[in-house]
N, C-alpha and C positions, 0 to 999 in steps of 0.2 A: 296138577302135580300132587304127589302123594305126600302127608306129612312127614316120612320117613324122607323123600329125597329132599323135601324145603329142610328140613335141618341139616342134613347132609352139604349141602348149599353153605346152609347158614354157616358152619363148622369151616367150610371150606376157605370163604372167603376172610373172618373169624383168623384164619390161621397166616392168610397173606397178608394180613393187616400185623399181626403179629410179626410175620419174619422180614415185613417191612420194618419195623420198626427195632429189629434187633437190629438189621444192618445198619441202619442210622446211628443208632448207641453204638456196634463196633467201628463202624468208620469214623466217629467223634474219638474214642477210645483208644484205639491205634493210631487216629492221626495226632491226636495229643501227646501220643508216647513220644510218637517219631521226634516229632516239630521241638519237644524238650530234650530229649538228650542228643540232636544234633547240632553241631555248632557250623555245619552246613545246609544254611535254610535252603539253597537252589535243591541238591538231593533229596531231603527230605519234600520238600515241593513235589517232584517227578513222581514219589512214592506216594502223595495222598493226590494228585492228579488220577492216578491210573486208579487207585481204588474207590474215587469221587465217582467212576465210571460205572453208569447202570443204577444207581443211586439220585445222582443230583442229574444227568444229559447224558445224553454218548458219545459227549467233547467235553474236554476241560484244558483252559489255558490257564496258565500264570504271568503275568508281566513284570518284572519289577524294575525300579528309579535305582537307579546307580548315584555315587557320591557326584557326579558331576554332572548330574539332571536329565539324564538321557534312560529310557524308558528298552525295555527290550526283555523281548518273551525267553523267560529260561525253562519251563517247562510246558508240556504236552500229552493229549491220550487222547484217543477217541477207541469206541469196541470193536469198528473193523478193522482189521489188519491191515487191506489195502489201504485204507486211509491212516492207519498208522506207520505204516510204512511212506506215504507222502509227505504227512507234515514232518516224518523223521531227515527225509531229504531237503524238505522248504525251510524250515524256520533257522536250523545255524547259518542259514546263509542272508537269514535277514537281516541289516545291519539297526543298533539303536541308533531311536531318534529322538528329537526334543522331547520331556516328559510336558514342556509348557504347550505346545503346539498338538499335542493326543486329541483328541476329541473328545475325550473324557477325564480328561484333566480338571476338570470342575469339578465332576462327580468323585476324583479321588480327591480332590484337596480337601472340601464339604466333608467325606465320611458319608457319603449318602448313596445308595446302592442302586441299581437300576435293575428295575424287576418288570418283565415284558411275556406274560405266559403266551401272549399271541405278535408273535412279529411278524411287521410289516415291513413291504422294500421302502416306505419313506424312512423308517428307522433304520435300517441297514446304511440307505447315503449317511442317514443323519451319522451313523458311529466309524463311517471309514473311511480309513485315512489311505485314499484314491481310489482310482477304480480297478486295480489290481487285487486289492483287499475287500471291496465288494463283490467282484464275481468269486472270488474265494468265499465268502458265505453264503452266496447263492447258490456255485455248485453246490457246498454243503447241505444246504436247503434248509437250514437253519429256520425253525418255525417257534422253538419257544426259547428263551435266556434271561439269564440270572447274571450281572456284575457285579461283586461286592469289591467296593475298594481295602486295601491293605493297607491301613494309616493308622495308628497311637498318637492318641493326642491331636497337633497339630502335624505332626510329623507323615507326611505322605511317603508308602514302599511302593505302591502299587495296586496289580488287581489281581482278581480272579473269574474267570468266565467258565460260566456253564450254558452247552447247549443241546437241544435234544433236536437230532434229522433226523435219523433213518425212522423211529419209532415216531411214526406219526399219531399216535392215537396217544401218547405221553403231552402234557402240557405240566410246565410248573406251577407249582401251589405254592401258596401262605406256608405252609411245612418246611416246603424246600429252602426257600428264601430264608426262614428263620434257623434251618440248616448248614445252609453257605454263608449265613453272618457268625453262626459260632465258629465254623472251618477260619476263617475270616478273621476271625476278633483270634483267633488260637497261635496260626499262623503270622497276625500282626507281632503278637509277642514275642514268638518263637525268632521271627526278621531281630526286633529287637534285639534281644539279648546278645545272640549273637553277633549283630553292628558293635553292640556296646562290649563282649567279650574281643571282637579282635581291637575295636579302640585299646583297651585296656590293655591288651599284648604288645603294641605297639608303643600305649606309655612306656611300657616297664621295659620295653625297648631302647627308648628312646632316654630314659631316666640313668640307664644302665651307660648310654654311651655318653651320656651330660655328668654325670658324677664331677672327673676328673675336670672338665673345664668348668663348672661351679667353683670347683676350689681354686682354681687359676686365676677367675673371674672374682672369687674372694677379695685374694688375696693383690691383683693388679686395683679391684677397690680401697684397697687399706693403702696401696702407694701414690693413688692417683687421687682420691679424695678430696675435696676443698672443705668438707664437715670434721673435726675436730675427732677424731677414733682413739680411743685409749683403753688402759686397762690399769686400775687404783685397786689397791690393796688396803685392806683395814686398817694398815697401818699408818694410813695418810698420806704416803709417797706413790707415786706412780710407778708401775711397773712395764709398760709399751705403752710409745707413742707414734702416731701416724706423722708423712712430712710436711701433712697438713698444719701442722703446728709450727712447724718455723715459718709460714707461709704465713699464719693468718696472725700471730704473736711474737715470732722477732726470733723467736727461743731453740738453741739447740738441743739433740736428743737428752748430751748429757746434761745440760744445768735442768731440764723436767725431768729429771730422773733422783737427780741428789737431793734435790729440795721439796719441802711438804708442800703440796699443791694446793694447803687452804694460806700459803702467803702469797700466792698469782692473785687471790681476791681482793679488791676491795675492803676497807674494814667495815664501812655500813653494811657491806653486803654478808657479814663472815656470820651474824647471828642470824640467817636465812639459810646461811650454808651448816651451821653447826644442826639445826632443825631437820635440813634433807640430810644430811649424814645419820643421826637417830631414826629418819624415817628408812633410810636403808637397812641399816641394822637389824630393823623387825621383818626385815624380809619382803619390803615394798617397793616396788617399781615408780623409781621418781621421773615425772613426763613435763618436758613444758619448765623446768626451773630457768629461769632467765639470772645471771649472774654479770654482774663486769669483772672482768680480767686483764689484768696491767698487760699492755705491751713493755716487749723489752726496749723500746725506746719513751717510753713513761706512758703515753697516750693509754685512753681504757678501749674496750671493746665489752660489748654486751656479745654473752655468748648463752644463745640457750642449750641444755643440756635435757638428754633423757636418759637416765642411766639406771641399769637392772643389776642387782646383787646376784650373784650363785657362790656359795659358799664364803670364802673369807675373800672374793674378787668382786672388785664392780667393772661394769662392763659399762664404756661413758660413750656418746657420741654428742658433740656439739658445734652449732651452726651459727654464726658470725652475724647476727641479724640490727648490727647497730644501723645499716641503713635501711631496715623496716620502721627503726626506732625517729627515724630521723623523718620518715615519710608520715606523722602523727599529723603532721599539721596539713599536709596534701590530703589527707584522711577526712579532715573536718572540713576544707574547703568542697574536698567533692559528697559530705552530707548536704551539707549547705545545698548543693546544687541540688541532689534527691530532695530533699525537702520543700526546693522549689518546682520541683515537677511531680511532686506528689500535689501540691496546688492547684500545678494546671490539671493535671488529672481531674481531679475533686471541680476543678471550672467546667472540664468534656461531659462529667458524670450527671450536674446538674442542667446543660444543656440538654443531653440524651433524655432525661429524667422528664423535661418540658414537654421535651419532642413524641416521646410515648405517650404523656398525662393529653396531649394533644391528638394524636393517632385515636386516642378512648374515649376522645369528645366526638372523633372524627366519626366514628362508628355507630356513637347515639344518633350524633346529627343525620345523619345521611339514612337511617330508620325513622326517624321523624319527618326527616323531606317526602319520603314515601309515603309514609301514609298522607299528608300533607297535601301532596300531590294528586291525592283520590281524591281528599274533602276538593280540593280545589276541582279539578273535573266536573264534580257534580254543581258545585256554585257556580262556575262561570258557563256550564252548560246550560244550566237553568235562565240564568242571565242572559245570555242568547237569545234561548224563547221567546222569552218576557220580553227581549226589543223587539224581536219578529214580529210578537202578536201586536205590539200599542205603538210598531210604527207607523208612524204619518197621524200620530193621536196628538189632541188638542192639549190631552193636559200636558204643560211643561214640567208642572212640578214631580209629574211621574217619569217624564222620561228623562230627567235631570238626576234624579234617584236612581233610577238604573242606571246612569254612564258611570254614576259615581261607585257605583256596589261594583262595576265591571271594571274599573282604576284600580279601584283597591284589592280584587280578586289578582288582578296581573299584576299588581307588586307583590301580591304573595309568591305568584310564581315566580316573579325574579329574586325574592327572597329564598326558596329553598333551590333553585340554580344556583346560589353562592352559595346554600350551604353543601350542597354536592361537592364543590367545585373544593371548598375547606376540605372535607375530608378525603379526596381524590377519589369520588366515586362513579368520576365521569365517563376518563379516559387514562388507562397509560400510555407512552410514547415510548412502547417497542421499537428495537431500533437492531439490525445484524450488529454482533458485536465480540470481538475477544475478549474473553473474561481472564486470559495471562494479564492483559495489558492493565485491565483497571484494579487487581492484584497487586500488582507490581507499584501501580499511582498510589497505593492506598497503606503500603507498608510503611513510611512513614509515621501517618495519623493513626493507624492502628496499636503503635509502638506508642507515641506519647499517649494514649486514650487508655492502653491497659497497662502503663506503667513499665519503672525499671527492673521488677521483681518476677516480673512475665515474659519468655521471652518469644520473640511470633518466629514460627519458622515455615516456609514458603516450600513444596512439591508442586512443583508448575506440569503440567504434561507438554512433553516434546511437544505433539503437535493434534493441540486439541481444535474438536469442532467451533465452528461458531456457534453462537447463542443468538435466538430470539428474547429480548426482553428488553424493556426498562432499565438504562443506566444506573443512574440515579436510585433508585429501588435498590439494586442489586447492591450499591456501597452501604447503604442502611443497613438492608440483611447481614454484610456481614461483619458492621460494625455492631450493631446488634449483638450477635452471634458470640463474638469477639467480648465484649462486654460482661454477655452470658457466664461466658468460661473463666474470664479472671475471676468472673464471683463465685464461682465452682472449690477455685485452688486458694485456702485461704492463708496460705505460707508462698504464695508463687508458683511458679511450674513453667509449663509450654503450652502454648499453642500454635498447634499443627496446620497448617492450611493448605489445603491439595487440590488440584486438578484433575480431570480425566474423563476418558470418553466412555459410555458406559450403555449399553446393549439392554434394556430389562425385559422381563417376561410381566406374566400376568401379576397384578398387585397383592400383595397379601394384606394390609392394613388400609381403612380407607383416604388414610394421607399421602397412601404412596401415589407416583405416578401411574397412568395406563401404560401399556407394554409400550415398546417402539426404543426410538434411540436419543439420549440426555446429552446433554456436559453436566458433570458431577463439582460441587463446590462440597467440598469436605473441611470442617471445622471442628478438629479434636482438642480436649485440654487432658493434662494429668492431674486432675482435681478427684473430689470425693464420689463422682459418678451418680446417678439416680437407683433410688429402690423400684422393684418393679411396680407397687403401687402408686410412686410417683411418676414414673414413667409411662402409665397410663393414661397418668391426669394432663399429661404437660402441654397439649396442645388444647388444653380449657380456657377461654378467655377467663383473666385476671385472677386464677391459679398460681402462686407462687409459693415458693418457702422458704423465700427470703424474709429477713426479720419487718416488721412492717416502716412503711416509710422507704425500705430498698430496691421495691419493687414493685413495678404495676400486674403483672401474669400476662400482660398482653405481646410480650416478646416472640416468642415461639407462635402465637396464634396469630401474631402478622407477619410471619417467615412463610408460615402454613399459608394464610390468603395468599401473599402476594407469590409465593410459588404453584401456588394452583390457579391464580387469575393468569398467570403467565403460559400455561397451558402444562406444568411440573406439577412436580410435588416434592415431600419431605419424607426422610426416614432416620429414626432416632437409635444409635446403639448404646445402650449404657449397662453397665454394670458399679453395685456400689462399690467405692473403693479402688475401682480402676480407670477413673475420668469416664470423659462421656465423647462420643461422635454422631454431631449434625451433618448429613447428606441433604445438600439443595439441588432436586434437578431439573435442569433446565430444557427446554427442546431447543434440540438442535436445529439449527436455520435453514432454511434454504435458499437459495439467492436470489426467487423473489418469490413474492407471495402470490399465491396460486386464485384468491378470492379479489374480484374488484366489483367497484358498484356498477349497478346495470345504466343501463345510458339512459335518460331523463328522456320523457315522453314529448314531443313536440307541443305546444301550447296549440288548442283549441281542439284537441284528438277526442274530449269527452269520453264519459263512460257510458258502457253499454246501459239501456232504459231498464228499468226494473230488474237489476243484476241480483240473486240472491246471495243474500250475506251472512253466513253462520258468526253468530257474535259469541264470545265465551270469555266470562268476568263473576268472578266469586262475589263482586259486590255488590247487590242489587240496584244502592244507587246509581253508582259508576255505568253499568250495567244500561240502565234505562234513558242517562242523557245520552248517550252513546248510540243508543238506538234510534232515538225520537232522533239525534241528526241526521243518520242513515238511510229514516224516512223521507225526511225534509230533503234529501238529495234522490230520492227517487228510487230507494233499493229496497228491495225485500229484506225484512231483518226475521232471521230466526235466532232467538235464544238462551244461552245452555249457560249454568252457572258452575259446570265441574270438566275437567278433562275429561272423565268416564261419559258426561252426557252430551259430550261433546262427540265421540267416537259414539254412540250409539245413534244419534240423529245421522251423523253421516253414512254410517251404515243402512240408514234405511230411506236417506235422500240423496238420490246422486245429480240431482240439477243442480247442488249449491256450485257458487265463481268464484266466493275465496274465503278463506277465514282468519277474522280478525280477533287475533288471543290475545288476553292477559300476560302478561310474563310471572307475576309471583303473584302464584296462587296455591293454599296450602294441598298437599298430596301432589298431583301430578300438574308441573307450574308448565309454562307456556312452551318453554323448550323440549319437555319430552312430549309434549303435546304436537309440538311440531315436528319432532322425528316421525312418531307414531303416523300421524297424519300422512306424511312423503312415503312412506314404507306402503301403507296401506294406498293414499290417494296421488299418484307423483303426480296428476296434471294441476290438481287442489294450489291455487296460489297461496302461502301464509303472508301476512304482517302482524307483527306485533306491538303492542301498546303498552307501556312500562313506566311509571314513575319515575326511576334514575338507571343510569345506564350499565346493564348488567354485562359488564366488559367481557367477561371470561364465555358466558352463555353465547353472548350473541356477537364473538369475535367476529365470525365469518359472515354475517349477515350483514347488506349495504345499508346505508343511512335511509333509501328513501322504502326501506319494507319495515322501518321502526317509527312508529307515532308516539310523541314522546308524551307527559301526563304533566298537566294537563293539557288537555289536547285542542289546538282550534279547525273550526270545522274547513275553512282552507286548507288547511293542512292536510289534515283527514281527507275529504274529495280528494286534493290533487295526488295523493300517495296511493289511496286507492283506485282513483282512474289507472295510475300508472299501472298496479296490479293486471286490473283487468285486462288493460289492451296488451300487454306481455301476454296474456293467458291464452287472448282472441288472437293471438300471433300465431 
């Protein structure tokens, strides 16, 4: 190609980049003109519909949410005529329907757009609402689209859709999208103003036809009143009185009219009143004076008054409050009674306070049983040997020293089996369960725990799932929870507690749950809310910013375990200044569990002779009694000290019969070891061998493919016979 035509070229294409990009600027620029000086967004909509066309697709709709939630398409355009001429006959006769039930009612409430430059028919069920409306996009042949929702703020109008058929070789860009969000964000506004201008036509509608009864309504106030209404003159005498005054004081209109209305006081009270009269004078609105005033049968009445000057008039109203005056002393009986439940409070708070400082022992402990559990392995494996090799030996006093090293080895392991057992690191007792009902049991103790200045308030879901979990558990968390928030709000407030059934997709944070379907425990207060720097820290064990002494940090980071041992998770909303909300979710149940243990091997079945055994254990000690008993029983032991070199021996020996993993071991622990293993090897039998019982890893796995640590070689042989002959099945 000649240089003269390559710039020719270049110039060419140069200039559709350009007259692309005017139209864009005039279809932003006209449809802004339109979308502002109409005060009909539907019209103007039709008008930047049709000129969207050729630009954004060679279809454009509009939907919009009506006041009474109902969703329905008010404009249209595509570039062929035929096809504008059908959607011109289809869509008035489409009726609105729910705006909650749209299929993409997420995405307009969110504000979050859906941009698809290549669609597919799983997307097309995915967006419609039947299969009426999906063969309508198919004949269309709809292959790329653009939705931007239509919403300000929180406030949802709607959408807008762009689509490109006939022009196959058009797909939507990054440009486009950033296109239809300004059309988009223009036209939100545009919706607006106008909602908000015919609102306001409507006030002054509405203001115009209430005038006349205000004033009726005034004035049947001034005759029907039980509060005291008047009008006093500088000059001391009253000028109108309401009939509330012969009602609440004895007195006719004329004897309050002739007489100066600082002799209805009291005289203790008159140098209080001579003070609010001066303070009137300078033009100050008196609120709250509390006065006694003679009944016309002698008796007093405390009357409090709030009275505003305009000119040489005061404007009085007063309200009869002697028996507020009289309720002083019910006042201090029901302190008294706060004072005693701020006690027991202050009694739940250092109970709780135990019960945490305990959970943070529970936590050491049960890391120390672990490791513990290793030293112990390698001592009582050792000890084994040692009898093996010196039994039927003459000396006693050696093999007296052994039973006793091999005593004291096995109380150590029934010593860190209690400490497990302390920190609940055994087992939970999941159990199917309604979480209304144990909500409901709990409102009570929740109320006296966070006080009369808190108040709990309860959103149950109609008709929520069940829950897999831990009872027991689940009242800690959300007395915990509960706890949390009173300390949040440090003048009182609410706490919100909700129910609901809840659908998630993939996790964004790694607290959250994996996809699938929850029961939601929501726990919001109206307290000071988290900065986002502390809302990143919050699930750090023993993180807090509470004052010290108020807090241990371990609250939220044993919400977090025990909603993830549970097979859940947590997610935290806060903003400062606007309280906070805890999401606990749970899985939902099923009505029975899908995992049971395999059926016990008949006694005397034995394991296959010389069975090869891939061992893998990061400890070298651990590691090598473990093996030396594996010989002693007659099997080939091959062994790896890493997950990685575990997967490459297998890779390069396929006669191994089972493999015996470590459960935690640093980088990749025995669990992904054992997916990976099944994925790659599924005839491969696992068992695993563990310290303490890693509940949430190894839910689904039966008791007799876990060898617990320390391990005895009974144990061992009979678990792994069983392995084998499952495998030789």
């Amino acid at each position: 190609m000649s240089k003269s035509r390559i710039e020719a070229s270049r110039k060419k294409s140069s200039g559709a980049k350009a007259h692309d990009s005017e139209s864009r600027l005039r279809l932003l620029s006209d449809a802004g003109l339109m979308l502002a000086r109409s005060l009909d967004p539907k019209a103007s909509l039709k008008e930047v519909a049709l000129r969207a066309i050729g630009i954004l697709g060679d279809a454009c709709f509009v939907d919009l949410i009506d006041e009474a939630g109902n969703i329905a398409r008010v404009a249209w355009a595509h570039a062929r005529k035929d096809r504008q001429a059908a959607y011109d006959a289809l869509w008035p006769t489409v009726p609105p329907s729910n705006y909650s039930l749209h299929p993409l009612a997420y995405a307009i409430a969110e504000g979050k757009p859906v941009f698809m430059p290549e669609v597919t028919d799983a997307w097309l069920r995915e967006i419609a609402m039947g299969e009426g409306h999906l063969q309508f996009m198919r004949d269309n042949q709809v292959h790329s689209a653009i939705i931007v929702p239509l919403c300000l703020a929180t406030t949802p109008f709607g959408a807008m859709t762009f689509w490109f058929t006939d022009d196959k070789s058009r797909r939507h860009t990054q440009a486009d999208l950033d296109l239809a969000l300004e059309l988009g964000r223009r036209a939100s506004i545009a919706i607006s103003h106008a909602r908000h201008h015919q609102a306001l036509l409507r006030l002054n509608a509405e203001l115009e036809n209430t005038v006349d009864e205000r004033t009726r309504e005034r004035d049947r106030i001034w005759r029907v009143s039980d509060d005291l209404m008047s009008v006093a003159g500088d000059d001391g005498y009253l000028k109108a009185v309401n009939p509330a005054w012969r009602k609440v004081l004895g007195y006719d209109e004329a004897a309050l009219l002739s007489t100066p209305f600082r002799e209805f006081g009291e005289p203790p009270d008159r140098a209080r009143g001579d003070a609010a009269l001066a303070q009137l004078a300078r033009g100050e609105m008196v609120s709250r004076f509390e006065a006694r005033m003679r009944h016309a049968e002698g008796s007093w009445r405390w009357i409090s008054w709030t009275v505003v000057p305009e000119g040489d008039l005061y404007y009085a109203i007063g309200r009869d409050v002697t028996a507020q005056r009289a309720a002083v002393d019910e006042l201090a009986a029901a302190n008294r009674q706060l004072l005693a439940e701020i006690e027991e409070r202050e009694r739940v708070e250092a109970t709780l306070h135990q019960m945490r400082r305990l959970e943070a022992i529970g936590q050491i402990t049960s890391g120390v049983a672990h490791d513990f559990n290793n030293l112990l392995t390698v001592l009582l494996g050792n000890i084994a040997f040692l009898e093996q090799q010196f039994a039927g030996s003459a000396d006693a006093k050696l093999t007296r020293r052994l039973a006793n090293m091999r005593v004291a080895g096995e109380r150590g392991a029934k010593l860190t089996s209690q400490l497990l057992a302390f920190s609940r690191r055994q087992h939970l007792e999941p159990e199917v369960l309604a979480l209304n009902d144990i909500l409901k049991n709990m409102r009570d103790l929740l109320q006296t725990a966070l006080g009369g200045n808190v108040r709990v308030e309860m959103t149950l879901a109609d008709d929520p799932w069940p829950a897999f979990a831990d009872p027991t558990q689940i009242e800690l968390v959300i007395l915990n929870l509960g706890i949390n928030a009173r300390d949040a709000m440090q003048t009182g407030g609410v706490v919100a507690i909700s129910t609901s059934n809840v659908t998630l997709g993939a996790p964004a944070h790694p607290e959250e749950p994996a996809a699938g379907d929850y029961v939601e425990i929501r726990v919001a207060d109206t307290g000071v809310g988290m900065e986002p720097g502390v809302l990143e820290k919050a699930f750090e064990p023993f993180f807090t910013t509470k004052e010290p002494g108020r807090g241990s940090g371990l609250g939220l980071s044993q919400v977090l375990g025990f909603a993830k041992q549970s097979g859940g998770g947590v997610r935290i909303t806060s903003l400062s200044g606007t309280g906070t909300t805890v999401h606990v979710y749970l899985p939902r149940a099923t009505l029975r569990r899908t995992t049971a243990p395999l059926a016990e091997e008949p006694a005397g079945s034995g394991a296959p002779v010389s069975a090869r055994v891939l061992l893998v254990d990061d400890e070298a000690p651990v590691r090598e009694v473990i093996a030396q008993a594996l010989r002693d029983m007659g099997h080939e032991v091959i062994e790896a000290g890493s997950g990685g070199a575990a997967l490459e021996i297998m890779e390069q020996d396929a006669s191994l019969n089972v493999a015996l993993l470590d459960f935690a071991m640093p980088g990749m622990n025995g669990a992904e070891l054992a997916r990976r293993i099944r994925s790659r090897f599924p005839e491969m039998r696992v068992l695993f061998v563990t310290g303490y019982a890693e509940t949430e890893a190894l839910a689904d796995v039966a008791d007799d493919q876990i060898i617990q640590k320390p391990l005895r070689q009974a144990d061992l042989s009979r678990k792994l016979t069983a392995a084998l002959k499952r495998r030789a099945a």
